[in-house]
PDB file with one MODEL, atoms N, CA, C and O in Angstrom:
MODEL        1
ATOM      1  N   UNK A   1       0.835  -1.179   0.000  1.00  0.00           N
ATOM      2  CA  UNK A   1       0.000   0.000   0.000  1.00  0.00           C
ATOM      3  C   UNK A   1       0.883   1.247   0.000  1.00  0.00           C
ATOM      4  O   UNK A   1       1.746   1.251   0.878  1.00  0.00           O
ATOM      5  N   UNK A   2       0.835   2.381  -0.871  1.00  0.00           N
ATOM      6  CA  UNK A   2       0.975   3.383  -0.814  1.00  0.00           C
ATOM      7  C   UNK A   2       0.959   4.399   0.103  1.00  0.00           C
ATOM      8  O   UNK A   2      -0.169   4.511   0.582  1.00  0.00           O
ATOM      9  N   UNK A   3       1.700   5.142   0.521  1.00  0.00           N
ATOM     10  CA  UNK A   3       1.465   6.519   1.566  1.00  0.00           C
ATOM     11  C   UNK A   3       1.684   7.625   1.286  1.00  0.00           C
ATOM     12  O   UNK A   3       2.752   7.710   0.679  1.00  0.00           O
ATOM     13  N   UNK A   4       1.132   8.670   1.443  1.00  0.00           N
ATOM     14  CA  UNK A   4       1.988   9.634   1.173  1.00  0.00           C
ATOM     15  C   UNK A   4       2.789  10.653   2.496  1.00  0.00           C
ATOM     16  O   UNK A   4       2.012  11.458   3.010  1.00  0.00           O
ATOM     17  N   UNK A   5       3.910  10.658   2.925  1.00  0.00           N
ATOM     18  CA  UNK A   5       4.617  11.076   4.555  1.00  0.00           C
ATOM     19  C   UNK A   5       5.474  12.076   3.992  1.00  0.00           C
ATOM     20  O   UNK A   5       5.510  12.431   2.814  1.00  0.00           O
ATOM     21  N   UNK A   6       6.183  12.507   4.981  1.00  0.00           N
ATOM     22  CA  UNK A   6       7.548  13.320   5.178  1.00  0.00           C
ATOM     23  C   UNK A   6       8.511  12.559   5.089  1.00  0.00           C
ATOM     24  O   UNK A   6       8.485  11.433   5.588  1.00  0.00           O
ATOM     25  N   UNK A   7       9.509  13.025   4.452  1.00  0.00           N
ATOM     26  CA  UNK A   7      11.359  12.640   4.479  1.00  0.00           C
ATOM     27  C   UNK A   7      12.008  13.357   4.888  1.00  0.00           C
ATOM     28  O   UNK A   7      12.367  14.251   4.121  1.00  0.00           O
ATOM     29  N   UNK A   8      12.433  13.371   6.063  1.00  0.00           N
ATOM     30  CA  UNK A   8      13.434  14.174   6.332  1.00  0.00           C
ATOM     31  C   UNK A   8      14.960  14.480   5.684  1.00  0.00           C
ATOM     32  O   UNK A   8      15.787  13.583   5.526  1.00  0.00           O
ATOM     33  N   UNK A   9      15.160  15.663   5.392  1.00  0.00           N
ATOM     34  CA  UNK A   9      16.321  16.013   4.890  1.00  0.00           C
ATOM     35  C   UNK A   9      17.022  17.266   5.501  1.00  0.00           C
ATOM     36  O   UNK A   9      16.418  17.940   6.336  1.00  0.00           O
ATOM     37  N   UNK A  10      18.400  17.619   5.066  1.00  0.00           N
ATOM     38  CA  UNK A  10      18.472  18.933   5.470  1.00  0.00           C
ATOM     39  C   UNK A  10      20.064  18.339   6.763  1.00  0.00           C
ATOM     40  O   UNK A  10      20.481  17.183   6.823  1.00  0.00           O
ATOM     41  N   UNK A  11      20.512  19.315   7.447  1.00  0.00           N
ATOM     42  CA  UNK A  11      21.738  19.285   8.309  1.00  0.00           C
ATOM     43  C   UNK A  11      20.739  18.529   9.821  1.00  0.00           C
ATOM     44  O   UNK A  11      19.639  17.985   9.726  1.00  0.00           O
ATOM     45  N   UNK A  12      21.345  18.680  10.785  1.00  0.00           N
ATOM     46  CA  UNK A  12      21.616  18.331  12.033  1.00  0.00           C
ATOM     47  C   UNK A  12      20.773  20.091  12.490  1.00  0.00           C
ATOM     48  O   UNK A  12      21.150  21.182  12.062  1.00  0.00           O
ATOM     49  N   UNK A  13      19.938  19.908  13.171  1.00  0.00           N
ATOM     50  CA  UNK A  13      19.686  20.553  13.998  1.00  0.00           C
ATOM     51  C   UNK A  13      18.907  21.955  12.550  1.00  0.00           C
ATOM     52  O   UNK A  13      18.884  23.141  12.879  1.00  0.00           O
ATOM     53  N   UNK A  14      18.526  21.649  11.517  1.00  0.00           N
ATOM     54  CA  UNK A  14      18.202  22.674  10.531  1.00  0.00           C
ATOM     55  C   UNK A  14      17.103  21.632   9.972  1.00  0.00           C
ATOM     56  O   UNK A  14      17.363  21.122   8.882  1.00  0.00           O
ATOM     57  N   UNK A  15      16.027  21.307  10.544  1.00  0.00           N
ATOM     58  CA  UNK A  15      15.360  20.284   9.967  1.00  0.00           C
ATOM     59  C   UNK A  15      14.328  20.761   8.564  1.00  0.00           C
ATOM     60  O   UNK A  15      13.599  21.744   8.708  1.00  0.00           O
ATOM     61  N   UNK A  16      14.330  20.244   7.661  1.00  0.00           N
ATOM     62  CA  UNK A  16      13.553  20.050   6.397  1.00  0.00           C
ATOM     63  C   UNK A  16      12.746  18.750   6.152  1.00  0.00           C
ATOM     64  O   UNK A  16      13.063  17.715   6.739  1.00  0.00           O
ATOM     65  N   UNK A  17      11.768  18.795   5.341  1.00  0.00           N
ATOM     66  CA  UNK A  17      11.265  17.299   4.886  1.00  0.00           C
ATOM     67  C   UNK A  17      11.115  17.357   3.414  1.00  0.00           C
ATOM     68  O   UNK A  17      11.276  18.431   2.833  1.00  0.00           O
ATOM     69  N   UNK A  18      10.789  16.179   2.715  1.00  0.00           N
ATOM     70  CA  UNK A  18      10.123  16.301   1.622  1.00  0.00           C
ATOM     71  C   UNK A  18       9.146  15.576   1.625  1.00  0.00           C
ATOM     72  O   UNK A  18       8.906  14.575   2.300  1.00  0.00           O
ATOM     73  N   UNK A  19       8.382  16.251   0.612  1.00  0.00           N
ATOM     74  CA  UNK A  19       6.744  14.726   1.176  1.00  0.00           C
ATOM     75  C   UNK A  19       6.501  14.095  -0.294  1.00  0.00           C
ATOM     76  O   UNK A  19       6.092  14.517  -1.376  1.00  0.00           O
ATOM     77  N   UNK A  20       6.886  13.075   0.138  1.00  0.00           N
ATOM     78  CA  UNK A  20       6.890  11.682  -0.639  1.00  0.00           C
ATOM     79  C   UNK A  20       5.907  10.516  -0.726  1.00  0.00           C
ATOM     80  O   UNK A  20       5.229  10.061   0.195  1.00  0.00           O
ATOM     81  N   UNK A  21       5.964  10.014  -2.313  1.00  0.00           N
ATOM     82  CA  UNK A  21       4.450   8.907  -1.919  1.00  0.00           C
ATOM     83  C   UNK A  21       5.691   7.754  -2.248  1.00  0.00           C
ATOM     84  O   UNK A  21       6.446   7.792  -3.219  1.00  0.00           O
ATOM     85  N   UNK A  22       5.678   6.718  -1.151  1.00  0.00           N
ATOM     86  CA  UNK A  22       6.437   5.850  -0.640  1.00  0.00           C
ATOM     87  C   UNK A  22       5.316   4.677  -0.594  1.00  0.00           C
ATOM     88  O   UNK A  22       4.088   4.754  -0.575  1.00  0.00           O
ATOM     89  N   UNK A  23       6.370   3.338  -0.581  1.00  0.00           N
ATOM     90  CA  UNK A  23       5.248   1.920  -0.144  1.00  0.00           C
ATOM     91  C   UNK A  23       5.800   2.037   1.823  1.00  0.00           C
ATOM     92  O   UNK A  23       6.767   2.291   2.541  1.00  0.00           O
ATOM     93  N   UNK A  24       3.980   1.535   1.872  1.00  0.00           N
ATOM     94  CA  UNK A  24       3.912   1.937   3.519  1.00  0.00           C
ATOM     95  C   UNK A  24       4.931   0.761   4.253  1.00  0.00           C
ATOM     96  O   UNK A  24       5.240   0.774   5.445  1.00  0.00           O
ATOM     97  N   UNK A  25       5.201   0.137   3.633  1.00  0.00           N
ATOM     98  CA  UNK A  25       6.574  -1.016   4.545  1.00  0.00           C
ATOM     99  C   UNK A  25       7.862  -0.321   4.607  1.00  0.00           C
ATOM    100  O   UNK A  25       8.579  -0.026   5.564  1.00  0.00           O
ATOM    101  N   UNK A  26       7.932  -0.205   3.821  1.00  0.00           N
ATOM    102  CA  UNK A  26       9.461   0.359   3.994  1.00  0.00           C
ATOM    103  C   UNK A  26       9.818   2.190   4.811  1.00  0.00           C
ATOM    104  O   UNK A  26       9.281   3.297   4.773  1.00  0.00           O
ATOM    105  N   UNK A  27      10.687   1.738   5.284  1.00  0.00           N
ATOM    106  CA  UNK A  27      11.055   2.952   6.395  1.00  0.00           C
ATOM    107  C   UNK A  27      11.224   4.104   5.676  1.00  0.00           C
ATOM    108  O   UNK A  27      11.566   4.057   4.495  1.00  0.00           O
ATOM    109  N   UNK A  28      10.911   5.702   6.571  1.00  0.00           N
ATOM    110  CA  UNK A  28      11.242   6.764   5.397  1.00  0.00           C
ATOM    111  C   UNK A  28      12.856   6.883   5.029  1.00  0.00           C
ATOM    112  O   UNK A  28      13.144   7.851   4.326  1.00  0.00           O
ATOM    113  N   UNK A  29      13.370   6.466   5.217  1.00  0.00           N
ATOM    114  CA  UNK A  29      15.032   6.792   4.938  1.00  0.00           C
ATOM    115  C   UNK A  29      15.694   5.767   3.713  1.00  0.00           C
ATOM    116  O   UNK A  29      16.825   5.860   3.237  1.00  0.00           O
ATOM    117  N   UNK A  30      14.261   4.418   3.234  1.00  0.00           N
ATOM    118  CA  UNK A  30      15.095   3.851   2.616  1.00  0.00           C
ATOM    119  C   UNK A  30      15.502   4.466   1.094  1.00  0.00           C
ATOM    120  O   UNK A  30      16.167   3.880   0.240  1.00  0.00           O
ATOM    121  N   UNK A  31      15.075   5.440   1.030  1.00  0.00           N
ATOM    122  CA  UNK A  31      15.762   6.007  -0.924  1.00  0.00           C
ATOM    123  C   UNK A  31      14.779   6.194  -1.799  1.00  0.00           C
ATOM    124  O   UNK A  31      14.660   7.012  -2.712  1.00  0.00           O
ATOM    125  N   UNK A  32      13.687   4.848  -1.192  1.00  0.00           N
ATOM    126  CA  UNK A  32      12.820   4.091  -2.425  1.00  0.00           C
ATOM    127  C   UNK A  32      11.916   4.872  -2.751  1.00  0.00           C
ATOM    128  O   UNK A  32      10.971   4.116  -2.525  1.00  0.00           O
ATOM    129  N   UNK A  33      11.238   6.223  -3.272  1.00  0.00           N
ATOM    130  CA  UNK A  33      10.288   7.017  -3.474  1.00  0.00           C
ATOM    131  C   UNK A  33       9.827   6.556  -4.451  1.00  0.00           C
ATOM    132  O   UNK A  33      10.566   5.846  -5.133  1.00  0.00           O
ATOM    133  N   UNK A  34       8.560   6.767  -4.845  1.00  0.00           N
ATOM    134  CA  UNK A  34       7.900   6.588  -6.085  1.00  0.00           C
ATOM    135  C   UNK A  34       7.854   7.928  -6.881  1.00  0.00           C
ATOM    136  O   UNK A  34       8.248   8.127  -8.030  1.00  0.00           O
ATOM    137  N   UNK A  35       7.089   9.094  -5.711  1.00  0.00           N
ATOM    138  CA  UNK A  35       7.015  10.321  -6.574  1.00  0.00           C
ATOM    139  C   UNK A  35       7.230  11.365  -5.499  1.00  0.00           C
ATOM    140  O   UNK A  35       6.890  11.050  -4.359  1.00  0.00           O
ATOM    141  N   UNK A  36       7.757  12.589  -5.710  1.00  0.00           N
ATOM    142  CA  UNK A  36       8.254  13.343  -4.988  1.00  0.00           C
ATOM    143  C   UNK A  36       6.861  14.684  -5.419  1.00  0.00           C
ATOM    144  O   UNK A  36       6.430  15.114  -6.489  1.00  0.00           O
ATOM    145  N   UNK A  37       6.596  14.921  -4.232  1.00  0.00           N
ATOM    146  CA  UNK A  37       5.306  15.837  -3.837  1.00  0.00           C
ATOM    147  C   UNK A  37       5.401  17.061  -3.623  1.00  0.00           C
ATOM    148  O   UNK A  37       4.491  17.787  -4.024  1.00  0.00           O
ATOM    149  N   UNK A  38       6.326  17.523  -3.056  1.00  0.00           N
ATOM    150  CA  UNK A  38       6.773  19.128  -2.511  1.00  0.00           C
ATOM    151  C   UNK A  38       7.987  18.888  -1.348  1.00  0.00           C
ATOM    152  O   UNK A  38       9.008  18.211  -1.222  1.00  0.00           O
ATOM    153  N   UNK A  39       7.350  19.698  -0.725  1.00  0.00           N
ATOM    154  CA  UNK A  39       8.663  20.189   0.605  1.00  0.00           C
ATOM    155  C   UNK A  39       7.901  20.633   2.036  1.00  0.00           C
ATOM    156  O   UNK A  39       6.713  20.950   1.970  1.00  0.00           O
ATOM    157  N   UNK A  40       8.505  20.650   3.164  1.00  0.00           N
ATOM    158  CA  UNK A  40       8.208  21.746   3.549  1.00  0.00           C
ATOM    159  C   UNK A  40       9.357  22.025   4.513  1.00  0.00           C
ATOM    160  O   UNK A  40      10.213  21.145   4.608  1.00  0.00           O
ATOM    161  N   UNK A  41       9.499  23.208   5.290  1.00  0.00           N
ATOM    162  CA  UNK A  41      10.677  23.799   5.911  1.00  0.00           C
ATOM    163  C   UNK A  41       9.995  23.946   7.199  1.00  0.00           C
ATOM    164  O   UNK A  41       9.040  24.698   7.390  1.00  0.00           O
ATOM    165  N   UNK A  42      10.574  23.138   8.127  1.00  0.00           N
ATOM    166  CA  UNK A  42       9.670  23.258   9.123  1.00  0.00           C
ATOM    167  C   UNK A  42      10.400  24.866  10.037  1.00  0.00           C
ATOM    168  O   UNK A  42       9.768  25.711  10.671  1.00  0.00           O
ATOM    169  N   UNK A  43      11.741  24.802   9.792  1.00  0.00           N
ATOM    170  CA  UNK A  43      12.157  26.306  10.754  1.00  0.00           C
ATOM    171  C   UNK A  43      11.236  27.466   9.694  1.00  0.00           C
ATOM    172  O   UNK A  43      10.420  28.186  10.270  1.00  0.00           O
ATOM    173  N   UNK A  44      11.315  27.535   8.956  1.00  0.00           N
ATOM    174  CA  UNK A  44      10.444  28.707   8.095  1.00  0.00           C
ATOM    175  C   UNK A  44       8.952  29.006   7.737  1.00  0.00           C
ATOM    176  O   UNK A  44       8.443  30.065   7.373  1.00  0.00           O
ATOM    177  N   UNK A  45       8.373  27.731   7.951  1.00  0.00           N
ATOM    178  CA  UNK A  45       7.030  27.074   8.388  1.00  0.00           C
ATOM    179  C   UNK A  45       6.633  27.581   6.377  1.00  0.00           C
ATOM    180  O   UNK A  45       5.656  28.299   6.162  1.00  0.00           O
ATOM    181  N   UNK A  46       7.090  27.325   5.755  1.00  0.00           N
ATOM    182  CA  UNK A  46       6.755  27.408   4.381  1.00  0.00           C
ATOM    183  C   UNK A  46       6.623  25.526   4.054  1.00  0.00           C
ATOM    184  O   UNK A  46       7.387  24.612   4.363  1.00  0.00           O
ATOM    185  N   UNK A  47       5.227  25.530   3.264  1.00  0.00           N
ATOM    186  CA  UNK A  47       5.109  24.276   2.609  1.00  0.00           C
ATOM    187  C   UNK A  47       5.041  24.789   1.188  1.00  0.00           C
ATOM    188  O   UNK A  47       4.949  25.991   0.939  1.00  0.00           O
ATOM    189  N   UNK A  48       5.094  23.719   0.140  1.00  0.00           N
ATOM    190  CA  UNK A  48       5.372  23.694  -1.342  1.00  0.00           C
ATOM    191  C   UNK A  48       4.902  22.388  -1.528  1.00  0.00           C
ATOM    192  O   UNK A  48       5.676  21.467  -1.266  1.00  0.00           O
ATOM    193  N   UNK A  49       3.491  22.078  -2.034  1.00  0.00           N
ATOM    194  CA  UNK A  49       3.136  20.989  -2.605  1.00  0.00           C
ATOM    195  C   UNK A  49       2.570  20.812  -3.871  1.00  0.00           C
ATOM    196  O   UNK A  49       1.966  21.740  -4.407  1.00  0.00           O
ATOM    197  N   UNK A  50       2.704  19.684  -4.426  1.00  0.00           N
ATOM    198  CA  UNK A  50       1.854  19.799  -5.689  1.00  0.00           C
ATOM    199  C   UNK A  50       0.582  19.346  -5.262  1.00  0.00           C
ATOM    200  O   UNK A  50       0.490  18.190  -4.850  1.00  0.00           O
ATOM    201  N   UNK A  51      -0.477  20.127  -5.301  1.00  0.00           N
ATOM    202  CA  UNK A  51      -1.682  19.916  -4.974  1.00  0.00           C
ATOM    203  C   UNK A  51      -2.610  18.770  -5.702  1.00  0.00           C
ATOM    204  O   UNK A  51      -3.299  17.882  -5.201  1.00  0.00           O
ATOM    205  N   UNK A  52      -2.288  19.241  -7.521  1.00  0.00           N
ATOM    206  CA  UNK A  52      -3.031  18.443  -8.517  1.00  0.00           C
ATOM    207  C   UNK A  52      -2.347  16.830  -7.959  1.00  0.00           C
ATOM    208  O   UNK A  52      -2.988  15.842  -7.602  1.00  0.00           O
ATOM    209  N   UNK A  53      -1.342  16.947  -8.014  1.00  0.00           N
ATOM    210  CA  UNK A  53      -0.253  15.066  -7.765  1.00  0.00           C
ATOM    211  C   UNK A  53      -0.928  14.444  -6.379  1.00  0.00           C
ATOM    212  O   UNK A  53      -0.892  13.251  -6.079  1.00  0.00           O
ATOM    213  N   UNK A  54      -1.468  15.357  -5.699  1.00  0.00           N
ATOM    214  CA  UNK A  54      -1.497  14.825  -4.373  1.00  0.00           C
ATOM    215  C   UNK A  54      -3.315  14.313  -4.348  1.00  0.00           C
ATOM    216  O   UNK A  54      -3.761  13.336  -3.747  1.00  0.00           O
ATOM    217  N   UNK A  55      -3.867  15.006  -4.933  1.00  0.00           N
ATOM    218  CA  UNK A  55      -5.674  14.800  -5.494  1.00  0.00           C
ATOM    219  C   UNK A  55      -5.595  13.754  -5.895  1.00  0.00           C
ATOM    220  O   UNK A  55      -6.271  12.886  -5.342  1.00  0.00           O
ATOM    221  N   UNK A  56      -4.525  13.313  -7.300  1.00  0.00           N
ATOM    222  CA  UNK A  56      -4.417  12.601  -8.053  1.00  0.00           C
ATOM    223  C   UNK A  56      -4.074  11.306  -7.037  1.00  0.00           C
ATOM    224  O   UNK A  56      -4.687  10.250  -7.192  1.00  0.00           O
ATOM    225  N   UNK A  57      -3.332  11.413  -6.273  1.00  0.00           N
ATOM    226  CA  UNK A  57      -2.994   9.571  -5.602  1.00  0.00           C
ATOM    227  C   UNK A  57      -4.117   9.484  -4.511  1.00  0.00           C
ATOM    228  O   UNK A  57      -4.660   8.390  -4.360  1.00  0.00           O
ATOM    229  N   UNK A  58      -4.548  10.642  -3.666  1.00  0.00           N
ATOM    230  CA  UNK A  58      -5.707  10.787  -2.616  1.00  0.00           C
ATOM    231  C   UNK A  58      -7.153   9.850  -3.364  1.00  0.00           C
ATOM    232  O   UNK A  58      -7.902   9.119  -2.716  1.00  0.00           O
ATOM    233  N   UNK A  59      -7.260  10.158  -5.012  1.00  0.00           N
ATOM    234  CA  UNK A  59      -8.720   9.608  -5.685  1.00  0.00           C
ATOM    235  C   UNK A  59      -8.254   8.135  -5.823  1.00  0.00           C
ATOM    236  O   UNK A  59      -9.101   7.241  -5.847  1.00  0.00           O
ATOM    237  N   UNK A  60      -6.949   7.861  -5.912  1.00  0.00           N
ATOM    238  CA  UNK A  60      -6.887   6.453  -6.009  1.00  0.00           C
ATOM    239  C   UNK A  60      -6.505   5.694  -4.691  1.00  0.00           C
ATOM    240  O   UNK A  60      -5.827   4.671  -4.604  1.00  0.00           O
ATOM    241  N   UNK A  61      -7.064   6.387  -3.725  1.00  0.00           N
ATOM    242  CA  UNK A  61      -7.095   5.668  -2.422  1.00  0.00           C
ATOM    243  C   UNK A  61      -5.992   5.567  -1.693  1.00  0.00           C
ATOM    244  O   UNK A  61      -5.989   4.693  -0.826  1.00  0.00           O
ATOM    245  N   UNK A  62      -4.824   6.401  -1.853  1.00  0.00           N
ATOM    246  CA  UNK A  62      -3.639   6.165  -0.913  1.00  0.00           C
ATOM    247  C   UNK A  62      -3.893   7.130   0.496  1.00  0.00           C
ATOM    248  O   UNK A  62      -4.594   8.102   0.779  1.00  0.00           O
ATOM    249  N   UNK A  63      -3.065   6.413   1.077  1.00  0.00           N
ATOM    250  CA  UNK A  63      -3.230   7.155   2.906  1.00  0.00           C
ATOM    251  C   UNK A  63      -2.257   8.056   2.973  1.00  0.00           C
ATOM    252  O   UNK A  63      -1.173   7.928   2.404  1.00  0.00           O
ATOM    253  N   UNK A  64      -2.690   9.299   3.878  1.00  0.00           N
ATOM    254  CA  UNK A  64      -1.737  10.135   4.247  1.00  0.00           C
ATOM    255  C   UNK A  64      -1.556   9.722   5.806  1.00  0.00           C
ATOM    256  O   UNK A  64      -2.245   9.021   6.547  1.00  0.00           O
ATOM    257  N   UNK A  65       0.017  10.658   6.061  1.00  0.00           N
ATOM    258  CA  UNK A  65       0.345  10.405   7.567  1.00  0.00           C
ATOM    259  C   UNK A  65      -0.207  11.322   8.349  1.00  0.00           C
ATOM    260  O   UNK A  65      -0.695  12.297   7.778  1.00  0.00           O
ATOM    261  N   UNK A  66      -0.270  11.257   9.727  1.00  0.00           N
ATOM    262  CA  UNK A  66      -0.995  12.654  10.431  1.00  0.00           C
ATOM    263  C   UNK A  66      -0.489  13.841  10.014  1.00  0.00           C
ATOM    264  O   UNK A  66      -1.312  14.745   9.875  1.00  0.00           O
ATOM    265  N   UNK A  67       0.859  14.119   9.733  1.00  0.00           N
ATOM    266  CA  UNK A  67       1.250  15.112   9.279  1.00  0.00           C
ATOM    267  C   UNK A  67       1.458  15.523   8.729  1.00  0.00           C
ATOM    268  O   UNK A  67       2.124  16.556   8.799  1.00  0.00           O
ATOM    269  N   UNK A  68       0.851  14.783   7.382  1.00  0.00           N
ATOM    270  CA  UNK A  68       1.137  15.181   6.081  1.00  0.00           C
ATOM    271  C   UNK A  68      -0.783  16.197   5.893  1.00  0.00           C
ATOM    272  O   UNK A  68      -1.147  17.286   5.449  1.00  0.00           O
ATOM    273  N   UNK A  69      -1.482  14.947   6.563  1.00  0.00           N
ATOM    274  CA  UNK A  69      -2.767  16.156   6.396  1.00  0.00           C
ATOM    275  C   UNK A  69      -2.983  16.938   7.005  1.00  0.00           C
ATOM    276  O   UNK A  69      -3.933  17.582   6.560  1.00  0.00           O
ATOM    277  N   UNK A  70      -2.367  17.533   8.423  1.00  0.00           N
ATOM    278  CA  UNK A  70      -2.576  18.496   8.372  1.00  0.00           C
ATOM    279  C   UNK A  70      -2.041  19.459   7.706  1.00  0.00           C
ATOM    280  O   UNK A  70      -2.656  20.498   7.464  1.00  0.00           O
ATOM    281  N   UNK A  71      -0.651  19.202   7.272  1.00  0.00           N
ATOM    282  CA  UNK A  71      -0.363  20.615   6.143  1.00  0.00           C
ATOM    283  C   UNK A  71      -0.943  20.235   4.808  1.00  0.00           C
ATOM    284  O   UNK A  71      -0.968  21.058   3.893  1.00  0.00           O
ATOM    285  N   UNK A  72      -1.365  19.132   4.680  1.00  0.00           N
ATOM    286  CA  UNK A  72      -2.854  19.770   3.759  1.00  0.00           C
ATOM    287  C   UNK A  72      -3.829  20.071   3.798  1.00  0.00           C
ATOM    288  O   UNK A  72      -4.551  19.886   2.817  1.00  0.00           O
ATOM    289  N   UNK A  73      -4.332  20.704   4.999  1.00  0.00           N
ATOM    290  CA  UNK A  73      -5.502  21.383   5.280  1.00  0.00           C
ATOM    291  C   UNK A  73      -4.889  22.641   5.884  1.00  0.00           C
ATOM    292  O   UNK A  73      -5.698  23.568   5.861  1.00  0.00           O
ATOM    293  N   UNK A  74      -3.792  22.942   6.381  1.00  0.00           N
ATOM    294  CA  UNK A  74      -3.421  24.186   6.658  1.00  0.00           C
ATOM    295  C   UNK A  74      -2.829  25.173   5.377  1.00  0.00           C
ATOM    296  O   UNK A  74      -2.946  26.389   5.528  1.00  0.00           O
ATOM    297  N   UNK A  75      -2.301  24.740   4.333  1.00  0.00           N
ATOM    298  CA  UNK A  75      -1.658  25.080   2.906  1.00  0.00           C
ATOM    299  C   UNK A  75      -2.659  25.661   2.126  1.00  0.00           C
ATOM    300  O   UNK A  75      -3.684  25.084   1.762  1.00  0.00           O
ATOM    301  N   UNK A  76      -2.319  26.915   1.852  1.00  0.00           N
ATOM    302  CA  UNK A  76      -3.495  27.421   1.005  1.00  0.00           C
ATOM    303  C   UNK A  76      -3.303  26.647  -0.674  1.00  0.00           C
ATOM    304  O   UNK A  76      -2.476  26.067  -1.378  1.00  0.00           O
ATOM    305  N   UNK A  77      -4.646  27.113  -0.660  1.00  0.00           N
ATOM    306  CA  UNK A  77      -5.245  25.937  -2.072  1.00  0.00           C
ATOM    307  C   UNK A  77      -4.646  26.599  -3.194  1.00  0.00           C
ATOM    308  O   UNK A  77      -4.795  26.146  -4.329  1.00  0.00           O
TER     309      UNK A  77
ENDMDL
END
């Protein structure tokens, strides 16, 4: 099954993510992405998603993580 979560990226103590639609077994660190979604910066509190990509896997039934929906309900449309 499909997910769509956060990846963390970025230095030590400067945290970033990217939000990725990943298979839900495998851990976020293993590499394996399917499709790369946006970003967000959590020190700058800026998100960047593709909205249409994210509709698009949401209609075919994939799960988001808790924290991926709420910054898609906090992200303007």
């Amino acid at each position: 099954m499909l997910t769509i979560r956060l990846k963390r990226v970025g230095r030590k103590n400067d945290p970033s993510y990217r939000v990725v639609l990943i298979e839900s077994k495998r851990g976020p660190q293993s590499g394996k992405i399917t499709e790369y979604l946006g970003s967000y910066d959590a020190r700058k509190k800026r998100v960047e998603i593709k909205r249409d990509r994210v509709e698009y896997w949401l209609s075919k039934g994939v799960k988001t993580s808790d924290t991926v929906r709420n910054l898609l309900r906090k992200s303007p449309k």
